[in-house]
C-alpha positions in Angstrom: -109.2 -66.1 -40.2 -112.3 -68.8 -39.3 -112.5 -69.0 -43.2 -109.8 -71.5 -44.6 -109.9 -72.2 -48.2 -109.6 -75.7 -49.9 -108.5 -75.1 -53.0 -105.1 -76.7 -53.2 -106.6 -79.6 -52.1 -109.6 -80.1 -54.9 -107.1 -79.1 -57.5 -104.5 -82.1 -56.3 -107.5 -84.5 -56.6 -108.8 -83.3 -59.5 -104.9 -83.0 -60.8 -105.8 -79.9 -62.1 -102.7 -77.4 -62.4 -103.8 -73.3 -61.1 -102.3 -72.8 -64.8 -105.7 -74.9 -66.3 -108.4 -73.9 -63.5 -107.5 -70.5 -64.5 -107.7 -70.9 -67.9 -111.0 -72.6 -67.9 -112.4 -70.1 -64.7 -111.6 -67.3 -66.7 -109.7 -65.6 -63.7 -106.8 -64.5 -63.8 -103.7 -66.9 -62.3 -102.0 -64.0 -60.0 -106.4 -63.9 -58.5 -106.7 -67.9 -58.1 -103.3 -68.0 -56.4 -104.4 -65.6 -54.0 -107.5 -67.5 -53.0 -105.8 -70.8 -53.0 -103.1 -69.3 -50.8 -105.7 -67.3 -48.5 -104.6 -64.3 -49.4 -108.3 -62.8 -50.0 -110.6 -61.3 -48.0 -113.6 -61.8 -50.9 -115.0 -63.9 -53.6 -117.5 -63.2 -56.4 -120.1 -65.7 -56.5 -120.0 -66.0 -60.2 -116.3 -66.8 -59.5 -117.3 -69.8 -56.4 -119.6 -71.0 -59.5 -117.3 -71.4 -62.0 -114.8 -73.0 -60.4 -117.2 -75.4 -58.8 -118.2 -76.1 -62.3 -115.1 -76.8 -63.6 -113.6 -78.8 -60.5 -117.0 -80.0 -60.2 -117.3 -80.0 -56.4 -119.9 -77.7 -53.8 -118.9 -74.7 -52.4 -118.4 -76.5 -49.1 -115.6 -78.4 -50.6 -113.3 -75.7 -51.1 -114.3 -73.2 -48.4 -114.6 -74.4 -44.4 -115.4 -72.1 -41.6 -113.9 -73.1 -38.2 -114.9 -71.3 -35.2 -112.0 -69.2 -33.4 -111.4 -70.6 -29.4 -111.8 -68.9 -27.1 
């Protein structure tokens, strides 16, 4: 997938446990451990903003296309 998600990463820096983003997000724990581990193929806008809000970072800080090779 050219997609890779972040997420681990802004939580370790933030040393914010998935237990706490989810509380605060509002998502459930089972849903951010499936984005954090890639295992998604879609996420809610409303859902990028909140946790943006809470981690307080930019959308580009968690998500990061990469182009496949040829």
């Amino acid at each position: 997938m050219p997609i890779i998600l972040r997420l681990d990463r802004v939580m370790a820096d933030r040393k914010m446990s998935l237990k706490e983003l989810s509380e605060r997000v509002g998502v459930a724990n089972v849903n951010l451990s499936k984005l954090k581990t890639g295992k998604v193929s879609a996420i809610r806008f409303s859902t990028l903003e909140a946790i943006c809000e809470v981690l307080d970072c930019q959308p580009g800080d968690i998500l990061e296309y990469q182009r496949k090779e040829d």
